[in-house]
N, CA and C atoms as a LAMMPS dump frame, in Angstrom:
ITEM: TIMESTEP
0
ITEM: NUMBER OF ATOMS
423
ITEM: BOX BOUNDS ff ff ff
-5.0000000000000000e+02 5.0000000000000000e+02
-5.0000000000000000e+02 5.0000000000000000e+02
-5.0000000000000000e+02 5.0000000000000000e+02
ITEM: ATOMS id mol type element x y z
1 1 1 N 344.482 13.799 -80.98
2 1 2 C 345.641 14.602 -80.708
3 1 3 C 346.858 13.993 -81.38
4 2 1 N 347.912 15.179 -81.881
5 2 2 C 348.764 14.199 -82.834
6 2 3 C 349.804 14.36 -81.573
7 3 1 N 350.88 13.11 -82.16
8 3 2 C 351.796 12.722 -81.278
9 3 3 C 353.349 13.667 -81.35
10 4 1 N 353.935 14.193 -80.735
11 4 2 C 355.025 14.743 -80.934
12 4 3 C 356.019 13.91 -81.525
13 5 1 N 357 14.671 -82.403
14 5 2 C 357.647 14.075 -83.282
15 5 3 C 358.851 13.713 -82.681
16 6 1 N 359.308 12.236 -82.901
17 6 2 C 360.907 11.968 -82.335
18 6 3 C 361.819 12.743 -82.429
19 7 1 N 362.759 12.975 -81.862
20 7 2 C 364.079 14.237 -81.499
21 7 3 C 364.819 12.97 -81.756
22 8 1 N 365.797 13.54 -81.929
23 8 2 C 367.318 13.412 -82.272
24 8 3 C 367.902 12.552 -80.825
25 9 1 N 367.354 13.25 -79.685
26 9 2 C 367.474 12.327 -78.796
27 9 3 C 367.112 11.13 -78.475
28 10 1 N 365.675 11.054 -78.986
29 10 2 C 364.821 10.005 -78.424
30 10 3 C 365.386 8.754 -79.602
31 11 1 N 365.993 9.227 -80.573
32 11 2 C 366.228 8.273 -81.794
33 11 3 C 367.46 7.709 -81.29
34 12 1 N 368.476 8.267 -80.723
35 12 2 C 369.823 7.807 -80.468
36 12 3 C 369.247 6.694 -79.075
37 13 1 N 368.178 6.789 -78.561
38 13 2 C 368.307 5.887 -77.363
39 13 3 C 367.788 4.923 -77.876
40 14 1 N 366.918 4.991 -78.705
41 14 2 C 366.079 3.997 -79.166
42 14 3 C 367.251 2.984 -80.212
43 15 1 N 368.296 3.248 -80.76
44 15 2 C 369.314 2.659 -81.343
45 15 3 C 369.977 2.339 -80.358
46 16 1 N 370.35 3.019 -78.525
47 16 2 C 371.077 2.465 -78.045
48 16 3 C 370.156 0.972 -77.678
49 17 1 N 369.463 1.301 -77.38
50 17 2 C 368.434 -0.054 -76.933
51 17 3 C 368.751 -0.749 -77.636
52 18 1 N 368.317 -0.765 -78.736
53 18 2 C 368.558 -1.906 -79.756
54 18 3 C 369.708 -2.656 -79.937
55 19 1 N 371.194 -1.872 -79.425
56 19 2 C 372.023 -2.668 -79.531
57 19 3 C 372.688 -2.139 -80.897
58 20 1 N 372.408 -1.237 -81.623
59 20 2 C 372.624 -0.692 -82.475
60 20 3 C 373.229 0.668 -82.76
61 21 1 N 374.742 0.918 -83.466
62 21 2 C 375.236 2.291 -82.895
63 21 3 C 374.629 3.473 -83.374
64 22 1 N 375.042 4.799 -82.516
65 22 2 C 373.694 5.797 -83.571
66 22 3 C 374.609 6.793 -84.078
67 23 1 N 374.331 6.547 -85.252
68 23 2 C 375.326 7.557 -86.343
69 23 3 C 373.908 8.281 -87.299
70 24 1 N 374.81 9.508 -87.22
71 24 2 C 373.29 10.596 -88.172
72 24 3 C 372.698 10.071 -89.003
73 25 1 N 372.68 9.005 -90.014
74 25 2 C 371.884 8.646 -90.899
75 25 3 C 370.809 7.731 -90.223
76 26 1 N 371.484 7.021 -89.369
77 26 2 C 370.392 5.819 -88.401
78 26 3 C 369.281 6.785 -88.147
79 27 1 N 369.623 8.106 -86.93
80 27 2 C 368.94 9.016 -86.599
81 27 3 C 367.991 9.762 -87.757
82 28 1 N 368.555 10.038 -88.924
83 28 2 C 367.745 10.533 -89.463
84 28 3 C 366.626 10.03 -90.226
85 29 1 N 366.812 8.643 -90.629
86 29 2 C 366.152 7.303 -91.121
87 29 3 C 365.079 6.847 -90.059
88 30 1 N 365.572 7.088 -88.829
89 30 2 C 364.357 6.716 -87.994
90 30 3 C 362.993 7.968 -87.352
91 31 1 N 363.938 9.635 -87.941
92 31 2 C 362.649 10.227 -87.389
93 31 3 C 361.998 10.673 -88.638
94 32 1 N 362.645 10.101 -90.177
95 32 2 C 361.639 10.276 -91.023
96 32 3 C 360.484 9.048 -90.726
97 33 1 N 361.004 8.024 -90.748
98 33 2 C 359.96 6.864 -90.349
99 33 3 C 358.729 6.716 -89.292
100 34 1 N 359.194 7.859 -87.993
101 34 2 C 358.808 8.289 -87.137
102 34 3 C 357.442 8.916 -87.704
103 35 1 N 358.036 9.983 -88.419
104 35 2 C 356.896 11.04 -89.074
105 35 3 C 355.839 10.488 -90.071
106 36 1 N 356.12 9.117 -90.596
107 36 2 C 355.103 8.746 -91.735
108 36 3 C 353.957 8.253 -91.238
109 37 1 N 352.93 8.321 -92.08
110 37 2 C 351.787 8.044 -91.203
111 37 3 C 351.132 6.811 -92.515
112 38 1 N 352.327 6.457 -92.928
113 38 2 C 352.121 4.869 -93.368
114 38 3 C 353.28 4.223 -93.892
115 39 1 N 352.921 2.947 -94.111
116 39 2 C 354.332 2.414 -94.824
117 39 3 C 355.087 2.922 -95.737
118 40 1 N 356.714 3.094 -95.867
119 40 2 C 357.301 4.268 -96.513
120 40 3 C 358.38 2.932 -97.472
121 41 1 N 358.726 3.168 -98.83
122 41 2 C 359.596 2.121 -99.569
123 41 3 C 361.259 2.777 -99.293
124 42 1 N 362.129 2.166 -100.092
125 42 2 C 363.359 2.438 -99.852
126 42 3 C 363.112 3.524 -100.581
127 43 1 N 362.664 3.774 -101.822
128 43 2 C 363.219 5.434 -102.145
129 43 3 C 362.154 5.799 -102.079
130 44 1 N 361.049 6.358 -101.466
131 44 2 C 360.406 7.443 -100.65
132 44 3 C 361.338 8.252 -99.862
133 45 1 N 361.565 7.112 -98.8
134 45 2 C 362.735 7.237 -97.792
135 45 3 C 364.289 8.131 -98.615
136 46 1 N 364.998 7.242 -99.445
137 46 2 C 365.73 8.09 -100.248
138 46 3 C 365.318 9.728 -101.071
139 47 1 N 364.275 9.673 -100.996
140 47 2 C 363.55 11.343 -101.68
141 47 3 C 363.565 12.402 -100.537
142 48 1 N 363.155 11.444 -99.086
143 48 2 C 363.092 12.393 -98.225
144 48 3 C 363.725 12.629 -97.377
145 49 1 N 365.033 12.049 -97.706
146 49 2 C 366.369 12.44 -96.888
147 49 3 C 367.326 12.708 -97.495
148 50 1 N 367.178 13.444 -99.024
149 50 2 C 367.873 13.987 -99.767
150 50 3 C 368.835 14.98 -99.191
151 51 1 N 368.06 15.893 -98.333
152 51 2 C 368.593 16.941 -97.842
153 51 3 C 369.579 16.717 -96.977
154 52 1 N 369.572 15.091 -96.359
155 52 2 C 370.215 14.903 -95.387
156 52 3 C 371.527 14.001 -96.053
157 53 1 N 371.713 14.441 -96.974
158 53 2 C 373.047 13.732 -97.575
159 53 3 C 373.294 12.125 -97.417
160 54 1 N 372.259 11.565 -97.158
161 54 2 C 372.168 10.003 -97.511
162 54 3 C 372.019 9.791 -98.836
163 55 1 N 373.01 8.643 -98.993
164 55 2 C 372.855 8.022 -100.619
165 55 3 C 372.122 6.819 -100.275
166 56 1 N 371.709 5.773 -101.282
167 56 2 C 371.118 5.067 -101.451
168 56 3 C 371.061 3.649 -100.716
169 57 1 N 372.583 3.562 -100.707
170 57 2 C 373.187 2.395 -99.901
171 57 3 C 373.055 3.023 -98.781
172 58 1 N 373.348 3.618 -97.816
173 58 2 C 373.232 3.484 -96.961
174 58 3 C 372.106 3.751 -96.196
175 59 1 N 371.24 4.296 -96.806
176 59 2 C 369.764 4.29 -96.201
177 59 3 C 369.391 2.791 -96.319
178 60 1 N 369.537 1.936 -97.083
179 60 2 C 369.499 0.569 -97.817
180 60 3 C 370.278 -0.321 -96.326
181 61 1 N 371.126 0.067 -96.317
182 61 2 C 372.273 -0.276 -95.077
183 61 3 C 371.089 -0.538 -93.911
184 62 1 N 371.102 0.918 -93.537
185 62 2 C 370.091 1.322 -92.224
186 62 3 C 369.258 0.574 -91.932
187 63 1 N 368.18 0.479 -93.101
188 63 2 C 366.747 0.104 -93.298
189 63 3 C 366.983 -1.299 -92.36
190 64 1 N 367.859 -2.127 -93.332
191 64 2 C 368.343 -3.489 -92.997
192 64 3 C 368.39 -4.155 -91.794
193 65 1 N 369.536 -2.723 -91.604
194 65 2 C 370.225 -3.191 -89.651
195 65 3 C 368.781 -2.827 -88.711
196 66 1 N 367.936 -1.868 -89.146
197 66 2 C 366.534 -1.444 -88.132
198 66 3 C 366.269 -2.847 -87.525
199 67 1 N 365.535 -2.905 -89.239
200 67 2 C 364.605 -4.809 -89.042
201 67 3 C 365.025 -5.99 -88.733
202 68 1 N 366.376 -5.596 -88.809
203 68 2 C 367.224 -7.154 -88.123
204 68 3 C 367.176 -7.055 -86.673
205 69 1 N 366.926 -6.026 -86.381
206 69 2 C 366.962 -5.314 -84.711
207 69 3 C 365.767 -5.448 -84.307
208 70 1 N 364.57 -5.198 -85.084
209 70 2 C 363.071 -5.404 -84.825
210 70 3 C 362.617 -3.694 -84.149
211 71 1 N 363.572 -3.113 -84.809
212 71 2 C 362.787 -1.522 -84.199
213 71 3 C 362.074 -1.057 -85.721
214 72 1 N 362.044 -1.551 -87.074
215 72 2 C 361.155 -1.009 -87.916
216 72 3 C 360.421 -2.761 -88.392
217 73 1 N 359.04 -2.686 -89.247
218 73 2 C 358.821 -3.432 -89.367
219 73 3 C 359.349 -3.365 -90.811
220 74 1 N 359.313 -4.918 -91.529
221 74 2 C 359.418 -4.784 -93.155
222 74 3 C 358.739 -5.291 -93.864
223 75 1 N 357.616 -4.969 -94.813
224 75 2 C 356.557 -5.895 -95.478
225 75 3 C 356.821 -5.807 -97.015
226 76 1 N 356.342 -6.773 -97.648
227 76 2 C 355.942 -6.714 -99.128
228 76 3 C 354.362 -7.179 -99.342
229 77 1 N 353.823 -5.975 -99.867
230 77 2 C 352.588 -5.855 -100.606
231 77 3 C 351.941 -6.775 -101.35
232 78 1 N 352.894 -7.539 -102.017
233 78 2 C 353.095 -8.201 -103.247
234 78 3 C 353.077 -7.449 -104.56
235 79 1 N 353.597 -6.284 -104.455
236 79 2 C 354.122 -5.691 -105.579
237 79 3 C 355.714 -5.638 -105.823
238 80 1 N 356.188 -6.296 -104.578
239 80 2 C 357.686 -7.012 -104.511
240 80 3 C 358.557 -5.638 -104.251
241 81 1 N 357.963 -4.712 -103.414
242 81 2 C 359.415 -3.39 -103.036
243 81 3 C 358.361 -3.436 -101.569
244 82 1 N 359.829 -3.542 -100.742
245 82 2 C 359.508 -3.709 -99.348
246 82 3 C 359.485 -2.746 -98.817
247 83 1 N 358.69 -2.49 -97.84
248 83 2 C 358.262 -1.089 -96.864
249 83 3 C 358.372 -1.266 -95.587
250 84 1 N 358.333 -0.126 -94.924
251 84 2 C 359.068 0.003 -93.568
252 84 3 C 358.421 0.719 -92.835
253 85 1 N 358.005 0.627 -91.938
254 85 2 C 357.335 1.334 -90.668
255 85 3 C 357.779 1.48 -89.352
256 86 1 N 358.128 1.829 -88.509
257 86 2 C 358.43 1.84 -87.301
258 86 3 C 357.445 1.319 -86.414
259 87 1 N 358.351 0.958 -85.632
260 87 2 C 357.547 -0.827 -84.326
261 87 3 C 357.612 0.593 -83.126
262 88 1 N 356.182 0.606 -82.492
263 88 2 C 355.972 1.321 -82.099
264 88 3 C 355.537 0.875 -80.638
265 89 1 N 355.605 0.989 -79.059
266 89 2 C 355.247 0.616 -78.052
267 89 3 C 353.645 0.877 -77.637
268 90 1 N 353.313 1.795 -78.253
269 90 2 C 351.721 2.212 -77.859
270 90 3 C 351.261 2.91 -79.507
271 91 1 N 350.433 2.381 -79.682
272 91 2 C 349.255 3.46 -81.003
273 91 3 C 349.293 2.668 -81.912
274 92 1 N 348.894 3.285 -83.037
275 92 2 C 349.001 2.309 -84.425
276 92 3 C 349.827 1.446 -84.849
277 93 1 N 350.864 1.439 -84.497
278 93 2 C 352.004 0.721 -84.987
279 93 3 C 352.788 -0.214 -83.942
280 94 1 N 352.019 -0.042 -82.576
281 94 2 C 352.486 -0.705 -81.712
282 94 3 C 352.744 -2.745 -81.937
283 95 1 N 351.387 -2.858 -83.098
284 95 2 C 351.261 -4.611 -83.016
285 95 3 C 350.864 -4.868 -84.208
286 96 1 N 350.665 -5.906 -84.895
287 96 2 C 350.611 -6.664 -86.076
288 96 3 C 349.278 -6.029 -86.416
289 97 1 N 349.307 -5.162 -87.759
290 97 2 C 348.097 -4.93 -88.24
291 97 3 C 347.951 -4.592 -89.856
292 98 1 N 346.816 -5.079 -90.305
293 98 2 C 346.28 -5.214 -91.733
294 98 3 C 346.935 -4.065 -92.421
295 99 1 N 347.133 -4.055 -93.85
296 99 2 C 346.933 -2.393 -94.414
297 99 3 C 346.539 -2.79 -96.044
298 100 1 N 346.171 -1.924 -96.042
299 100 2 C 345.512 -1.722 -97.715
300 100 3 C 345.926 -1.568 -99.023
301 101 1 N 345.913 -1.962 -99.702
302 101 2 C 346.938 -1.925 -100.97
303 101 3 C 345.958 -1.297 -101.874
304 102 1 N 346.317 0.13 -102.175
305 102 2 C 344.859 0.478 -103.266
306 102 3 C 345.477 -0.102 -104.681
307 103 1 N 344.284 -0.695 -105.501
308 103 2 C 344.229 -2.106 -106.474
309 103 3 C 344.504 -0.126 -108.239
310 104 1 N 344.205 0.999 -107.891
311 104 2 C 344.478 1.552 -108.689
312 104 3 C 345.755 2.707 -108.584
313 105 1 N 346.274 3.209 -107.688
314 105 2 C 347.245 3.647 -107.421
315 105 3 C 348.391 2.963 -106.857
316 106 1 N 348.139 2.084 -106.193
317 106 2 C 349.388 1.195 -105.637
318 106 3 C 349.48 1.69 -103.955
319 107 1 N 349.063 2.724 -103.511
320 107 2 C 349.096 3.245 -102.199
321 107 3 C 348.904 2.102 -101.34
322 108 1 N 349.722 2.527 -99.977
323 108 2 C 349.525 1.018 -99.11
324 108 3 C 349.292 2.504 -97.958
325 109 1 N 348.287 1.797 -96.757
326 109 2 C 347.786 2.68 -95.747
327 109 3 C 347.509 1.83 -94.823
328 110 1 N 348.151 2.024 -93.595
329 110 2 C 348.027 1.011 -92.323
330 110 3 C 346.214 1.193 -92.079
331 111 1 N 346.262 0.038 -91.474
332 111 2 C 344.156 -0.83 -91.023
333 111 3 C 344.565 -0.764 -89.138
334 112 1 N 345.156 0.341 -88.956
335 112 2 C 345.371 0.098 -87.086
336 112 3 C 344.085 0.141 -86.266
337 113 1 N 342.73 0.033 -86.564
338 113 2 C 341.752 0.199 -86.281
339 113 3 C 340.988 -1.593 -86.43
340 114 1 N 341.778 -2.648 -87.182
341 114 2 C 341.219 -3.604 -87.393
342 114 3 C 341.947 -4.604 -86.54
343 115 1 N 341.399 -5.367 -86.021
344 115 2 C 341.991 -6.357 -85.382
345 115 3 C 341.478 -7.754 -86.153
346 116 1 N 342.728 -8.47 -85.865
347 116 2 C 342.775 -9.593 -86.782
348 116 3 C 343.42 -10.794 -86.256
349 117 1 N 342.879 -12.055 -86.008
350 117 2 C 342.971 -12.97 -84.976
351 117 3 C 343.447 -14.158 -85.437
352 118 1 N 344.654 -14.681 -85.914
353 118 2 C 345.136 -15.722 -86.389
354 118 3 C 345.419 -16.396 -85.119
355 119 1 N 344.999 -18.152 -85.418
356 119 2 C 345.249 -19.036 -84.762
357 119 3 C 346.255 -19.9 -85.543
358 120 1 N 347.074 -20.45 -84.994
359 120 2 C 348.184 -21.626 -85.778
360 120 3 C 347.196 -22.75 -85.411
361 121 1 N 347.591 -23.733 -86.449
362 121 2 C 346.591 -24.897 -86.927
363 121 3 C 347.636 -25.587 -85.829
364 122 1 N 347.418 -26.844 -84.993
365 122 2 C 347.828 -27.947 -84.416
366 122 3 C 348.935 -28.317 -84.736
367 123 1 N 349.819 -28.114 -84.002
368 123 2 C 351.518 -28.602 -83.894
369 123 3 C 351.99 -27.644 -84.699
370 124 1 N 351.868 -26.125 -84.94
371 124 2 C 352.399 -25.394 -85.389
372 124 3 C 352.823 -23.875 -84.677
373 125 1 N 353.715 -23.241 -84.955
374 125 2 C 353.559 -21.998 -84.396
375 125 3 C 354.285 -21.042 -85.374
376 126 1 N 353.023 -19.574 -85.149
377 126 2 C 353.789 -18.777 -85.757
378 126 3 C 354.179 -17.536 -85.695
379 127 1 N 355.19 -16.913 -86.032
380 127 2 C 356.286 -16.615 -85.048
381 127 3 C 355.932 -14.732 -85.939
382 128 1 N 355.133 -14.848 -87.519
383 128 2 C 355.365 -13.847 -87.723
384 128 3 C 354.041 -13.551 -88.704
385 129 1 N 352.604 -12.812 -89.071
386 129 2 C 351.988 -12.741 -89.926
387 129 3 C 351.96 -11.386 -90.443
388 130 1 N 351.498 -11.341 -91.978
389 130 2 C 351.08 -10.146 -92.601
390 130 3 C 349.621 -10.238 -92.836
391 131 1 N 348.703 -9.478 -93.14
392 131 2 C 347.936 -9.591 -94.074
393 131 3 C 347.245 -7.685 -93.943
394 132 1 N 346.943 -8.153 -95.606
395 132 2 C 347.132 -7.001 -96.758
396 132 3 C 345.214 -7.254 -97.301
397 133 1 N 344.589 -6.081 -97.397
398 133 2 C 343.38 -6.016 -98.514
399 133 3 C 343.635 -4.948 -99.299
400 134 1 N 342.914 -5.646 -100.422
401 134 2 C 343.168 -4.888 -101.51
402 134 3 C 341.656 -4.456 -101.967
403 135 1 N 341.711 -2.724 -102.288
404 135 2 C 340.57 -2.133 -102.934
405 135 3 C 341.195 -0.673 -102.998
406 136 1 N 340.083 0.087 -102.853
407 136 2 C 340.486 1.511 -103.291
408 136 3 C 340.736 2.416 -102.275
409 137 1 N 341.888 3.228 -102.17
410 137 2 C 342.216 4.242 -101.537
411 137 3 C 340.85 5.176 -101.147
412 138 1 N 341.302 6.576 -100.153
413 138 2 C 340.231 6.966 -100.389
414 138 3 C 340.602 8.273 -101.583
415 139 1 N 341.27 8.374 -102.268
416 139 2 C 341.856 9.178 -103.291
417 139 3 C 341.388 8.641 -104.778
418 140 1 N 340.811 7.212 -104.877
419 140 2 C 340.602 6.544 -106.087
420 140 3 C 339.071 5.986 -105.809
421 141 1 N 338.32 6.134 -104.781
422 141 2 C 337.273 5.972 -104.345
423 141 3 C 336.266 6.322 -105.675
């Protein structure tokens, strides 16, 4: 069953939580992010809020203030352009999980189905992991 899509409301609380003020671009930055059903780059994001009269910087702005807040996540692939997902309380996106880097298109696709069990080595702790496999989409299959 798919999940209903964030409102305008549910986005402004979720910025009040955060501690973060909610001005239309925040809102609109977070229910495109809402809607993706994988990691999205800065101009994806910029393509698909064209309509919504965001320029570059300040979606750039947004993105920033989210992840400093810890309401979107931010990764690099290692193709060095960082992506953004929304930190989610329940479902796929709720907790630290793998995603796929297809090795011929470049597509990245969340692994929320894999669980993945890092231990910190002795006298260490850690506070934050990624990890990424790389092979083929199912589009390049």
């Amino acid at each position: 069953m798919r999940r209903a899509a964030m409102t305008a409301i549910q986005a402004r609380e979720l910025l009040k939580t955060a501690g973060l003020r909610t001005t239309s671009p925040r809102v609109a930055v977070l229910k495109t992010l809402d809607a993706a059903t994988q990691p999205v780059s800065h101009a994806e994001l910029v393509a698909a809020l064209a309509d919504e009269v965001c320029d570059r910087a300040t979606v750039y702005r947004n993105l920033m203030d989210l992840a400093d807040a810890g309401v979107v996540a931010r990764t690099d692939h290692g193709d060095h352009v960082w992506r953004f997902e929304l930190k989610r309380e329940r479902g796929a996106h709720a907790e630290e999980h793998p995603h796929l880097v297809c090795v011929d298109c470049g597509d990245v696709s969340c692994l929320p189905g894999v669980k993945v069990k890092i231990i910190a080595p002795a006298g260490r702790k850690l506070s934050k992991f990624e990890v990424q496999l790389k092979g083929h989409c199912e589009r390049c299959v």
